[in-house]
C-alpha positions as CSV (number, residue, x, y, z in Angstrom):
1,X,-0.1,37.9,79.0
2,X,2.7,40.1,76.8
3,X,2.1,42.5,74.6
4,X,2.2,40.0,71.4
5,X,-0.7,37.5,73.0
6,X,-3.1,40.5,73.5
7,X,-2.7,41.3,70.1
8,X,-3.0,38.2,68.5
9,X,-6.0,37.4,70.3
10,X,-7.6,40.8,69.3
11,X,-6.8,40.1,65.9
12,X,-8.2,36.4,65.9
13,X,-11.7,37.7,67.5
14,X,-12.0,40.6,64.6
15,X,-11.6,37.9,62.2
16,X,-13.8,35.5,63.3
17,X,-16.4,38.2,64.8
18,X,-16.3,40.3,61.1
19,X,-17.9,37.2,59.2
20,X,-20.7,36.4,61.5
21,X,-21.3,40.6,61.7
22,X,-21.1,41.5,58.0
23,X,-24.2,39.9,56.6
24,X,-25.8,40.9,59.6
25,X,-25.7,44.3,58.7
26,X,-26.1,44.3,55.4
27,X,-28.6,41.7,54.4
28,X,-31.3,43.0,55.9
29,X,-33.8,41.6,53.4
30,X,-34.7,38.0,53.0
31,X,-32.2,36.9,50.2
32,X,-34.0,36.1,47.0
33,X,-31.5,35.0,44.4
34,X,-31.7,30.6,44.1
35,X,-27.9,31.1,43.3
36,X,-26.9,32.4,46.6
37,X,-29.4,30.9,48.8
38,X,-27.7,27.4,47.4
39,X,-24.3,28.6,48.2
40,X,-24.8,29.7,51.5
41,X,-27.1,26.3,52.0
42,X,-23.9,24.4,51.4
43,X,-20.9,26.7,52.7
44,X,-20.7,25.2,55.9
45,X,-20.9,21.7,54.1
46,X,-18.3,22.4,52.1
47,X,-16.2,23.7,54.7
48,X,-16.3,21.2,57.0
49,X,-15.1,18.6,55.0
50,X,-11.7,20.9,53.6
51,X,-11.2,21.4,57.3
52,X,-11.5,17.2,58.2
53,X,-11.0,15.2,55.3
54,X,-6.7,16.5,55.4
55,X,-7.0,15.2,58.7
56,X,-8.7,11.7,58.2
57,X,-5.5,10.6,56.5
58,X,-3.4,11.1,59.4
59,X,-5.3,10.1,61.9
60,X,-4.3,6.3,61.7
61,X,-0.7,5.1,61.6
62,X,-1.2,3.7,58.0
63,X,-2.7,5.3,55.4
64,X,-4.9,1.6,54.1
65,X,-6.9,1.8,57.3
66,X,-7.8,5.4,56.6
67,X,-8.5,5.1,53.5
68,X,-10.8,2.1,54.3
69,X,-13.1,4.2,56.6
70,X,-13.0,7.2,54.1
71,X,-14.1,4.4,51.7
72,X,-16.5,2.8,53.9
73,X,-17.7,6.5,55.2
74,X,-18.6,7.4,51.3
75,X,-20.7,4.4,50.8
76,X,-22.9,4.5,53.6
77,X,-23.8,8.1,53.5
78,X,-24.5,7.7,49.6
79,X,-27.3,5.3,50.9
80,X,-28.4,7.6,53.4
81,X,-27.5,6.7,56.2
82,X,-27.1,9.0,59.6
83,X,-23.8,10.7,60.2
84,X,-23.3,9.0,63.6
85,X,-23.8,5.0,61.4
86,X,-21.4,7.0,59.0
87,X,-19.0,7.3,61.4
88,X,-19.2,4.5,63.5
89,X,-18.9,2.2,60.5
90,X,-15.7,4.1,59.6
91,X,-14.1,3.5,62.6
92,X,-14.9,0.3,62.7
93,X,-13.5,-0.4,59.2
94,X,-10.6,1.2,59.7
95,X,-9.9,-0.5,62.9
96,X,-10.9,-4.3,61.6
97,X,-8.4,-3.4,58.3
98,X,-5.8,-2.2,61.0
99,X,-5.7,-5.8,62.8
100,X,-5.8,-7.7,59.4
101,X,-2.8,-5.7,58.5
């Protein structure tokens, strides 16, 4: 490994190591505040889907079939339904909309 690759991978662990450290150490008390208890309850939610929904648009050669499974995708888990029918139904909306185009 050079020089550059040891510090960039030094620098990527403190990064992601300092997040999951911090509250660690300084929340040592059970959280009482409604406010923050509801944004930490949907943090990872909320991250999750600014990480993958940038990507569901590129991830078929046209953006209709994507845009039929994100449809598809929002309707199903509106009525509740599991994330793994979620997705499955996506795909396969996306897929049947790619042979009809």
């Amino acid at each position: 490994m050079t020089k550059y690759q040891i510090i960039a991978v030094l620098v990527m662990a403190l990064f992601t190591y300092l997040p999951r450290f911090l509250p660690l150490t300084f929340f040592r008390k059970k959280i009482e505040s409604k406010f923050i208890n509801s944004a930490l309850y949907y943090l990872p939610y909320a991250v999750l889907g600014a990480l993958t929904f940038p990507g569901v648009f590129s991830s078929t050669p046209h953006l209709i079939e994507s845009c039929a499974g994100i449809i598809i995708a929002i309707y199903f888990s509106y009525k509740g339904k599991g994330l793994v029918f979620v997705a499955i139904a996506a795909i396969l909306a996306s897929y049947v909309v790619q042979f009809i185009i």
